[in-house]
Phi, psi and omega in degrees: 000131173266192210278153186239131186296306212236143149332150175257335179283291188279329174093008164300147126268174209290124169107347158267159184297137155291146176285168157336116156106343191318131168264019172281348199283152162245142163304110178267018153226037175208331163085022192251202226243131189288297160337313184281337190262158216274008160228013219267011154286353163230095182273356214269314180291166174244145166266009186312342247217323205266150187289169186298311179274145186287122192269125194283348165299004167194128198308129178266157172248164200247344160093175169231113159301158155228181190275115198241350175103000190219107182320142173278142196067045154252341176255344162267354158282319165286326179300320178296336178059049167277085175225159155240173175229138178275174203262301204127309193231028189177175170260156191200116182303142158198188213258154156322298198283019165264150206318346189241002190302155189227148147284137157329028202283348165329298204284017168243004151281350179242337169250013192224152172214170218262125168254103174314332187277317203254343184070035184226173172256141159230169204306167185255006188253000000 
């Protein structure tokens, strides 16, 4: 995907924080969409400091992203040399260089798992 000047949701530009509500914003402790998640109205920790596993019994603050010009997990789904193409009736892995390839962020919730520290996904083997 290429670089984007502005959030498409919230309107940051590349290098600011989402604002509130952004459905763009990501959980900087689950690396999933900051909206969905039960805690993203307590943003003020960073999590580097916190343990790596998540206990759901006890509440995480979820940090503030910023806006990097590239929808999150597109630059760790091409590192990972995750991509696809839609079908017409599904998503379907291929290789990069194919002429329609996308990044993949499906396999990076099923083959990849989220480093709170580096704020990145990496492999899960």
């Amino acid at each position: 995907m290429s670089e984007q000047r502005d959030c498409p949701d919230c309107g940051v530009t590349n290098g600011q924080q989402h604002t509130d509500g952004c459905d763009v914003a990501r959980c900087l402790w689950t690396g999933m969409q900051r909206l969905s998640c039960d805690y993203w109205l307590d943003y003020t920790d960073e999590p580097e400091n916190a343990p790596l596993v998540i206990n759901p019994d006890d509440p995480h603050r979820c940090g503030r992203d910023t806006w990097t010009g590239r929808w999150p997990g597109d630059e760790d789904a091409a590192r990972l040399g995750f991509w696809c193409i839609w079908s017409g009736h599904g998503w379907v892995r291929v290789e990069a260089d194919h002429p329609d390839a996308t990044e993949d962020l499906n396999r990076l919730v099923i083959e990849a798992l989220w480093d709170r520290r580096a704020r990145r996904w990496e492999p899960a083997s």
